[in-house]
Each structure stands twice: as C-alpha cells, then as structure tokens.
C-alpha positions as CSV (number, residue, x, y, z in Angstrom):
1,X,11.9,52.9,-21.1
2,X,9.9,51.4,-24.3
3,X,6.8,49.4,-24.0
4,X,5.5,47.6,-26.9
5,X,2.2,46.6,-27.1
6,X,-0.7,45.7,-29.7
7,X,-4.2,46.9,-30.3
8,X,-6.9,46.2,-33.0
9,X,-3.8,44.5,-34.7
10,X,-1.0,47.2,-34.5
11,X,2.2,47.9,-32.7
12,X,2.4,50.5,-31.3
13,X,5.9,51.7,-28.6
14,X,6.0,54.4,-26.6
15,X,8.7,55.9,-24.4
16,X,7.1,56.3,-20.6
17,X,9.1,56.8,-17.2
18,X,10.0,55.2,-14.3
19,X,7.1,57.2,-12.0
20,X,4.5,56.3,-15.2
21,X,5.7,52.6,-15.6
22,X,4.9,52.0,-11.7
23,X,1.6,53.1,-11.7
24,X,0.8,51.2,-15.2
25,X,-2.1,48.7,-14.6
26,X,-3.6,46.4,-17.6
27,X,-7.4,47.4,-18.0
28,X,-8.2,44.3,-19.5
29,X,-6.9,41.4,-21.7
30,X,-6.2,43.4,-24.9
31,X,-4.4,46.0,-23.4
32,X,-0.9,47.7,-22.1
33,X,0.9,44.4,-19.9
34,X,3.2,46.4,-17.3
35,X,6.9,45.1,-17.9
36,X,9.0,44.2,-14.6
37,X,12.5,44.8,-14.6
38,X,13.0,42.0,-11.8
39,X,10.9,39.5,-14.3
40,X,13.5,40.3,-17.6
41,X,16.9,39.8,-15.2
42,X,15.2,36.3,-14.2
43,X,15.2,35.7,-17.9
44,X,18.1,36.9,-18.7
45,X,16.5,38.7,-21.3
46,X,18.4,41.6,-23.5
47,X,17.3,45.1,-24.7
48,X,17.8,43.1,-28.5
49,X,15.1,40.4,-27.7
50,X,12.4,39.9,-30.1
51,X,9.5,39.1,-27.6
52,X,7.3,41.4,-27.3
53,X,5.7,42.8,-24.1
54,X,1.8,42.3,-24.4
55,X,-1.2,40.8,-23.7
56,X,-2.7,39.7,-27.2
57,X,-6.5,40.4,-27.8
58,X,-8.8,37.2,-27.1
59,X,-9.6,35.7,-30.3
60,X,-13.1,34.0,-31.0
61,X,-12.9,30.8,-33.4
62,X,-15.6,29.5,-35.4
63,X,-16.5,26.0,-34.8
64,X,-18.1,23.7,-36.9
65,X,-22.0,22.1,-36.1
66,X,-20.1,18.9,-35.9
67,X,-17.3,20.2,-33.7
68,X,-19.8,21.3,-31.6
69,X,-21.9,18.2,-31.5
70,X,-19.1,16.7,-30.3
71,X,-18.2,18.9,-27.9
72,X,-21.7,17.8,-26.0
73,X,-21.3,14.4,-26.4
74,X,-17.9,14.7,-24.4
75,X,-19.6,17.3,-22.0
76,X,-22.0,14.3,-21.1
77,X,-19.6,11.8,-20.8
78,X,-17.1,13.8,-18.8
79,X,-20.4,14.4,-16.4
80,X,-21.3,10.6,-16.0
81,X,-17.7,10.2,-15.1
82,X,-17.5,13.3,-12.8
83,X,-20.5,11.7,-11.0
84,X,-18.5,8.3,-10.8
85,X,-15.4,9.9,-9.3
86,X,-17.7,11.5,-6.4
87,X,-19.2,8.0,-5.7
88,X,-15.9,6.4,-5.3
89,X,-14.8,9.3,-3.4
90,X,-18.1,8.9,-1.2
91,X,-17.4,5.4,-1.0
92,X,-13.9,5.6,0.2
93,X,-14.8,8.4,3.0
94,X,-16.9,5.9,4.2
95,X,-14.5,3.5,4.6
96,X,-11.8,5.8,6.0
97,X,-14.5,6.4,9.1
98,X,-15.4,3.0,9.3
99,X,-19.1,3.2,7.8
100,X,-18.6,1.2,5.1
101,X,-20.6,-1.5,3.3
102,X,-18.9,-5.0,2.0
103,X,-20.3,-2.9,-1.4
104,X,-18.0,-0.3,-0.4
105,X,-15.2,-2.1,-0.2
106,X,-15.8,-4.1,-3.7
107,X,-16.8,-1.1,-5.6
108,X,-13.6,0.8,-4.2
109,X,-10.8,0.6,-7.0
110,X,-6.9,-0.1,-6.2
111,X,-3.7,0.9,-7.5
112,X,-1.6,-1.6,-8.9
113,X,2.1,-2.4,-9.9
114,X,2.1,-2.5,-13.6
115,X,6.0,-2.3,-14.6
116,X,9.3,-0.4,-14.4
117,X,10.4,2.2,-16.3
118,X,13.8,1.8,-17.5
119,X,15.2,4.6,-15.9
120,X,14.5,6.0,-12.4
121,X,14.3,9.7,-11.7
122,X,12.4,12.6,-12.9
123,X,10.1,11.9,-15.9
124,X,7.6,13.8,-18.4
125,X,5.1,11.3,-19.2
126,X,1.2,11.8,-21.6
127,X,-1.0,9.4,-23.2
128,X,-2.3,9.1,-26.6
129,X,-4.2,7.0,-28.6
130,X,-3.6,3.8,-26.5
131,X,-0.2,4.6,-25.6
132,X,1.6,5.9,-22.9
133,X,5.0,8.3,-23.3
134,X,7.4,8.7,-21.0
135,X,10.7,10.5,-21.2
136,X,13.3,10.7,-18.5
137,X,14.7,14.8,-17.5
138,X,18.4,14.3,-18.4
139,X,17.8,11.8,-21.2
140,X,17.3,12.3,-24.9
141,X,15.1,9.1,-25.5
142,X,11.1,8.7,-25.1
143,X,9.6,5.4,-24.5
144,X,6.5,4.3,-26.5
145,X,4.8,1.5,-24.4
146,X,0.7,0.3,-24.4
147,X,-1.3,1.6,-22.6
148,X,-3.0,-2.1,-21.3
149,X,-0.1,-4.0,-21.1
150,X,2.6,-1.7,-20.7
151,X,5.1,-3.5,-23.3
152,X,7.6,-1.4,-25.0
153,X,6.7,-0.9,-28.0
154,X,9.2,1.7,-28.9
155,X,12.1,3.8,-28.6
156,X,12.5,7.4,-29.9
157,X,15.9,9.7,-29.6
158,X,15.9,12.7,-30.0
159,X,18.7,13.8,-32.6
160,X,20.7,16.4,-30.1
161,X,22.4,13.9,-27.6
162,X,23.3,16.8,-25.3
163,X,19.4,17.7,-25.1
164,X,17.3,16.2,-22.7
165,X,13.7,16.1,-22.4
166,X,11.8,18.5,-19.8
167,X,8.3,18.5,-20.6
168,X,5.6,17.0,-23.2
169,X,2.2,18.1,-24.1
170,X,-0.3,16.4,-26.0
171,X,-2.8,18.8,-28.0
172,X,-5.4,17.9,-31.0
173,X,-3.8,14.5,-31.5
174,X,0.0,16.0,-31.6
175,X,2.9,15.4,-29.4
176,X,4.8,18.6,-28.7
177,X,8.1,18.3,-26.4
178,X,10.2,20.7,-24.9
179,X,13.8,20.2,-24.7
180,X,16.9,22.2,-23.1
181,X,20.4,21.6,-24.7
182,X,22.4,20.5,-21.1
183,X,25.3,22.7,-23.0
184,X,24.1,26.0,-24.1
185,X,21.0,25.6,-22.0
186,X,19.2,26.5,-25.8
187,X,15.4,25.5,-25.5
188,X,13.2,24.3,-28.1
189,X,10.2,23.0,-28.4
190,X,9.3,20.0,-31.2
191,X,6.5,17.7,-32.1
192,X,6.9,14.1,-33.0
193,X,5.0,11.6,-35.4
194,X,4.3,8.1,-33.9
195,X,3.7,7.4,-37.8
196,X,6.9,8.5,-38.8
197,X,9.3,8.1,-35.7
198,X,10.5,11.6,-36.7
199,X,10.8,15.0,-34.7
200,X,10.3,17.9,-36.2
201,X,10.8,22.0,-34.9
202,X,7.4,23.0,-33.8
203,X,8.5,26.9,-33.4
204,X,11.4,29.6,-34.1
205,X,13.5,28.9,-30.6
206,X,12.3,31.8,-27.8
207,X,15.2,34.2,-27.8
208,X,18.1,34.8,-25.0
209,X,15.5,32.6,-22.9
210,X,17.8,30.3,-20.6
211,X,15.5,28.0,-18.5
212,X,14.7,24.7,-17.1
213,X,11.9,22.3,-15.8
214,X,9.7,24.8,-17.3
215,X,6.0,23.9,-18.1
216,X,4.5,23.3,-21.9
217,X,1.0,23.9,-22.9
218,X,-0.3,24.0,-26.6
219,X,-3.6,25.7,-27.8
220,X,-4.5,25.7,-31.1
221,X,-2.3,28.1,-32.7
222,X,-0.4,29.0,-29.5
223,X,2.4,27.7,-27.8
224,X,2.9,28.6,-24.0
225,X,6.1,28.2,-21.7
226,X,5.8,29.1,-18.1
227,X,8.0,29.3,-15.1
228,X,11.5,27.4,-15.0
229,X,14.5,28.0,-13.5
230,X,17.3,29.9,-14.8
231,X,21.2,28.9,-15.1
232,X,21.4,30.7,-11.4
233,X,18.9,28.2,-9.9
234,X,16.2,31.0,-9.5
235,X,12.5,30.2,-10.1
236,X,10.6,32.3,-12.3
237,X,7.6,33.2,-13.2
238,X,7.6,34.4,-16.5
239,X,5.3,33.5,-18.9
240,X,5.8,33.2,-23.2
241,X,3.5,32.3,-26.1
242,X,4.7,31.6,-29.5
243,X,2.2,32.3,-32.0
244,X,2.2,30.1,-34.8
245,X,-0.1,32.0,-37.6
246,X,2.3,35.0,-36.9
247,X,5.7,33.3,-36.2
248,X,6.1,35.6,-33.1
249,X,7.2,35.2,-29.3
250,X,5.0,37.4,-27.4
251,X,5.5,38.2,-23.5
252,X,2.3,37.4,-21.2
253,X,1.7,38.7,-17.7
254,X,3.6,36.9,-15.0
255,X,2.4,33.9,-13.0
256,X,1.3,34.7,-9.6
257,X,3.9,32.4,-8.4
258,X,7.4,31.9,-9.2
259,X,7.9,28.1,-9.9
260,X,9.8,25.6,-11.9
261,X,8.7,22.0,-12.7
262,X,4.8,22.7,-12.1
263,X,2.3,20.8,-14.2
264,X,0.4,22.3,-16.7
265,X,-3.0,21.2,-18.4
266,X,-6.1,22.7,-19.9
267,X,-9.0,23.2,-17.7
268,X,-12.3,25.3,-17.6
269,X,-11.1,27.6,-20.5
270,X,-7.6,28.2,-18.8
271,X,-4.1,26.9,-18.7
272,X,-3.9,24.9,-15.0
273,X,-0.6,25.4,-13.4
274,X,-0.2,23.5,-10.0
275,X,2.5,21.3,-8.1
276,X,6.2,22.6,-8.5
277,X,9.1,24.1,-6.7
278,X,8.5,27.7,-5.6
279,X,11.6,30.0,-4.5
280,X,13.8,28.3,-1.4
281,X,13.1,25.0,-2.4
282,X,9.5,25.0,-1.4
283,X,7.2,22.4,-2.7
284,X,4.1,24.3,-4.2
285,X,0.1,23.9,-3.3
286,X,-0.7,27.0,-5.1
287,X,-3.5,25.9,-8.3
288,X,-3.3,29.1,-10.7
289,X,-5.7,29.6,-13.9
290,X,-4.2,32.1,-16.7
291,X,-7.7,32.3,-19.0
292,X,-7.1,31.6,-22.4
293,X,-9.7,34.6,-24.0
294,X,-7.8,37.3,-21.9
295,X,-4.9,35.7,-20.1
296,X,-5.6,37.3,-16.9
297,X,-4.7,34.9,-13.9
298,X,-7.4,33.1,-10.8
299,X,-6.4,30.7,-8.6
300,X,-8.5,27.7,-6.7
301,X,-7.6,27.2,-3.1
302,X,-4.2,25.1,-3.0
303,X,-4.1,21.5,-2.5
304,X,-4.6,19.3,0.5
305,X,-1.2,18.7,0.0
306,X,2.1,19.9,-2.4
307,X,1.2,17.6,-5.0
308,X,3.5,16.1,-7.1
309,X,1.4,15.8,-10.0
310,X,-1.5,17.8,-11.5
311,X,-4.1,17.0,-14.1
312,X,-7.2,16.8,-16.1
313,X,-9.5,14.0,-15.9
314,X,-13.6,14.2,-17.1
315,X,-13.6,17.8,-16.8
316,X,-12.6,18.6,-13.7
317,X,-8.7,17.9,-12.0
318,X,-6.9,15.0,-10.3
319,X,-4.0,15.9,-8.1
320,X,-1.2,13.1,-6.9
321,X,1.4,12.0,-4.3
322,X,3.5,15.2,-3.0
323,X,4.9,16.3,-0.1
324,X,2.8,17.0,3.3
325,X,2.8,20.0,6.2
326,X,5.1,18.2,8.4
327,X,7.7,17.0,5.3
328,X,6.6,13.7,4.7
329,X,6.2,12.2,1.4
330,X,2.2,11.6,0.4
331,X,0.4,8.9,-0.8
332,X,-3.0,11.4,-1.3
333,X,-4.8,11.1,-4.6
334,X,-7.4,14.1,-4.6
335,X,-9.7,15.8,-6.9
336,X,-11.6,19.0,-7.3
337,X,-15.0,18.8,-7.1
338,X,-16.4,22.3,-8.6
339,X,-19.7,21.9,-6.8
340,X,-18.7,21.8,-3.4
341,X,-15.5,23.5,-4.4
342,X,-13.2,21.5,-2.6
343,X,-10.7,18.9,-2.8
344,X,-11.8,15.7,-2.4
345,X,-9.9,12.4,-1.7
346,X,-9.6,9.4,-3.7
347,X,-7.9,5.8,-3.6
348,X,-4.3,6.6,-2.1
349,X,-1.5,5.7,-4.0
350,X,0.1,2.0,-2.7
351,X,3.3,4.1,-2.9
352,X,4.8,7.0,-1.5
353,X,6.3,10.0,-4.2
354,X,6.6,13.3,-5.2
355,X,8.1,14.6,-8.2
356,X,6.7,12.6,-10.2
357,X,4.6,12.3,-13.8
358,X,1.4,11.2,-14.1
359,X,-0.9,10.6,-17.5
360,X,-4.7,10.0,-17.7
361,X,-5.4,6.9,-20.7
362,X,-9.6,7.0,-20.8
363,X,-10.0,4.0,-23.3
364,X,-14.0,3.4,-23.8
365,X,-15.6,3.3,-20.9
366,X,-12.9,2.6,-18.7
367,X,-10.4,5.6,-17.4
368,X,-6.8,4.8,-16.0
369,X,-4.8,7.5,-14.1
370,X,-0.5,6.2,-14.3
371,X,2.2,7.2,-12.1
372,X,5.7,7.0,-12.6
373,X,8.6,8.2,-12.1
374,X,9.9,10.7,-9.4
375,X,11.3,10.0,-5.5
376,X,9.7,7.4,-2.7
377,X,9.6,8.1,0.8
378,X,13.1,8.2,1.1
379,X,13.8,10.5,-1.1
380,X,15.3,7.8,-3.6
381,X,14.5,7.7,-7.2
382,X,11.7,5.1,-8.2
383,X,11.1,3.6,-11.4
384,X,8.0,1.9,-10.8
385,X,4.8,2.2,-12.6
386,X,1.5,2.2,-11.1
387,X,-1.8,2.2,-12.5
388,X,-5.4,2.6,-10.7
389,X,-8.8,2.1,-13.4
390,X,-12.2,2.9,-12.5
C-alpha cells in the first residue's frame, strides 16, 4: 500500500505493508497520518483520488502591530462579556433553587418570539454585519433578513436548482456555503457577496467525495469539511482541508467520532465540532477540538445534554436545545465556563427543539444568540425564530 505524505515541503510515497501500516502512529503534527481502509470505503474514495493522506506542518503567520492591537481589545471585551454570562448564569441558579432576589428576576434576560422563517425544517443559519442568514437543507435559496427587526431584506438562489444548501460558515467578513447537488450528490463549497448578490466557487470540488450534512469551517487560507453521511446513510468521520495558496485537497486525521450534521466553529485555537448524529441514529454530546497548528484532536467533557446547536460566543461556547437521557426534547441553553471547567446553564429556551441552527449577532454592546429552525417537542418541524439579548 502507498502512503503519501509531506515534510519540510516535499512529497514524498512509499510502499509499506499491511503488518507496518498497523503499527504506524503519527509522532506529531508534521508527520506520517496512518490511512484507514474502513475511513476511504466510507468515502467512497478511489485509488485515482487526488487527496492526499497527511497532516500538513503548522504554519506560523505574521501579524501586523495593528492586528494585534486589536486582537486585545477583543480579548478584553470577550472577558467583560465572559464575566456577564457567569452573572446571569449565577443569577438564574439562584432562581432555579428559590434564592433569588426581585434583582434576580429583573436582571434575568428572556427569550422571545421574533418571526417565522418561511420554511420549516432543517436550517444552516450565521450572522454578519447586522444581518442574519438562513438557508433551509433541501432548498437552494438563502434569506437575508436584519438582524433587529428581522424583516426580509433579501433573497439569494443559488444558480443549481437541484443543489441545496447544507452548511454556511462565516470567516474574515466572507460568507462561504456548502452545497450537495440532490442528483449526483456533487459537493461544493462557494462564497457569496451581499454587495453583489453573486456566488462564486470558493475551491476545486473534493474528489469522488459523496457526502451530506457535513460540517464547514474556514481558516484563513484553509477550507475544512468534516463528518457527513454518505449515499448509504453511514456517518463518517473523515476529515478534508482544501488549501487555497496550493489548490490542493489534503486528507486530515479522522474525527474521534463518526457524525453528520455536527456544528462546527472556531474556539481556543481549534476547530469545535459538537452536537450531531453519531452511528444508529444517536444524538451526539461528544465536544471534540482538532488544533489548528498540528491538527491533532482533544475533547471537553460532552454536554449536559445532546445539543442541537453549538457555538462561539465572547470566547468561550454556547450550547442549545437537543435531545435529553430519557429522549425528550430540551429546552437547556448552557455554556462552558473554562474556569471551573464545566457546563453551566443559562436562560432555557421558551421552546422545545433539536436539530436546529443557531447564530450569535454581538451588535455594540449588546449580544443576541437566535434560534431557528429544526423539530419541537413533537418531533414536528418549526419555523419559528427566537431571540434572547443580554
């Protein structure tokens, strides 16, 4: 069998066997990723494919005084903000044991009804500049609407009618999307300009890669897809990164956790990947960090519950709605508080789902986290948006 890998920028392949290839550990980031042959049949992948199997050296970027400046000033923002998350949280265990304070009670925010989506189901929603995107999985259209008032303020479609969206990622001010052609189950991956209302092929399409509900993350100069499902309905865990300096598909070590539909954001130097559906049809606790220097994988300890969404908020992450132990449809809203290294509750939603999308708007001083999308308590598809602003 031939492994490709790279070192100190070279390829270099060698032929090794079966007994070799099963004692074949990486040392570290830079070098030899062991290739499973159960991972390449979940892909689908052929001996003819173009990615190659490695784990790319950790690359150090040069950052401007300015950039870093600025870097700071978030830092201390995202720490005032961090501190007011734990006080509502503080606040709201108080209540829950009935040792609150009428200040309590006022300083405790609330979710609220702000509109509904067009279409019920599954959505892939972010937040930009103001605004708030939302796409529905199975449809080839993205709604533009404000992030305060929640008026429509446009409509994109996607050129491919038989492509639907499954995922969007927002990175240094650009909107990247995934779609998979419901035909030819073809993925690609584009950005779009809210300047321009146009869409526009962010990278060569991954080769003989036929997946699903699989998660986006964008990093500079790197584009990742992880997990999925394949045209089998078998969750994966494989893990790709288009490069876009070197116009290459490279092959990353495997998730810990075979999943499809799991969030994905950027946390602590990693890519977060949380909430999903593992193998059997199992909602997913598991929180797992691949680094971003060396790609190796950590995880945090899971959720309180299978949450239905995952994300960043002020530095640290905010995990929504889900699915309990016993089956039942959540309404917990939690966050991970690094110091005490635990999960720890906020506000519950004033509705029941899992499954569904959730985008963070932080607009001056003021922060809102926004639901939609996904299944209520009774397993039916909602279309209702819900906002809470602290």
């Amino acid at each position: 069998m031939n492994i490709c890998f790279a070192s100190a920028g070279t390829n270099h392949c060698t032929s090794l066997d079966e007994e070799t290839l099963e004692s074949t550990r990486p040392l570290n980031g830079s070098e030899l990723l062991q290739v499973e042959s159960e991972s390449l049949e979940e892909t689908q992948l052929s001996d003819e494919t173009t990615c190659t199997d490695i784990v790319a050296s950790s690359r150090l970027s040069t950052t401007s005084l300015q950039d870093e400046e600025s870097h700071v000033v978030q830092s201390l923002q995202d720490t005032d903000r961090f501190r007011r998350l734990r006080e509502i949280s503080e606040r709201y265990l108080s209540i829950s044991i009935g040792g609150s304070s009428l200040l309590d009670i006022i300083c405790i925010p609330e979710w609220h009804f702000r509109r509904n989506f067009p279409h019920p189901g599954e959505t892939v929603m972010a937040a930009i500049d103001g605004k708030i995107l939302t796409g529905n999985r199975g449809r080839n259209e993205m709604y533009i609407t404000d992030s305060n008032s929640g008026e429509l303020l446009h409509t994109a479609i996607f050129h491919n009618s038989s492509a639907a969206f499954d995922e969007i990622f927002i990175s240094d001010g650009k909107i990247f999307s995934v779609f998979v052609d419901e035909v030819t189950w073809q993925l690609s991956v584009h950005t779009y300009s809210l300047t321009d209302d146009k869409w526009t092929l962010a990278c060569e399409r991954p080769p003989n890669i036929e997946l699903a509900a699989i998660a986006l993350a964008v990093v500079g100069d790197r584009v990742f897809l992880a997990g999925g499902y394949n045209r089998r309905r078998e969750r994966v865990a494989n893990v790709f990164m288009f490069n876009t300096t070197t116009r290459e598909w490279l092959r990353l070590l495997s998730m810990p956790q075979a999943r499809s539909g799991c969030s994905s954001c950027i946390y602590n130097g990693c890519i977060c990947y949380a909430a999903g559906t593992e193998r059997g049809q199992v909602q997913s606790k598991a929180v797992e960090l691949m680094s971003l220097d060396n790609y190796e994988w950590t995880s945090l300890p899971s959720t309180t519950t299978a949450a239905g969404d995952v994300t960043t908020i002020h530095g640290t992450l905010v995990a929504t709605g889900g699915v309990d132990d016993s089956g039942t449809v959540s309404r917990r809203v939690e966050f991970w508080d690094y110091h005490q290294n635990l999960w720890m509750p906020l506000p519950k939603l004033s509705q029941r789902r899992f499954n569904h999308w959730m985008a963070v708007d932080v607009d001056g001083d003021y922060s809102r986290i926004i639901v939609t999308g996904g299944y209520d308590k009774n397993c039916h598809m909602t279309s209702t948006v819900k906002v809470i602003e602290f």
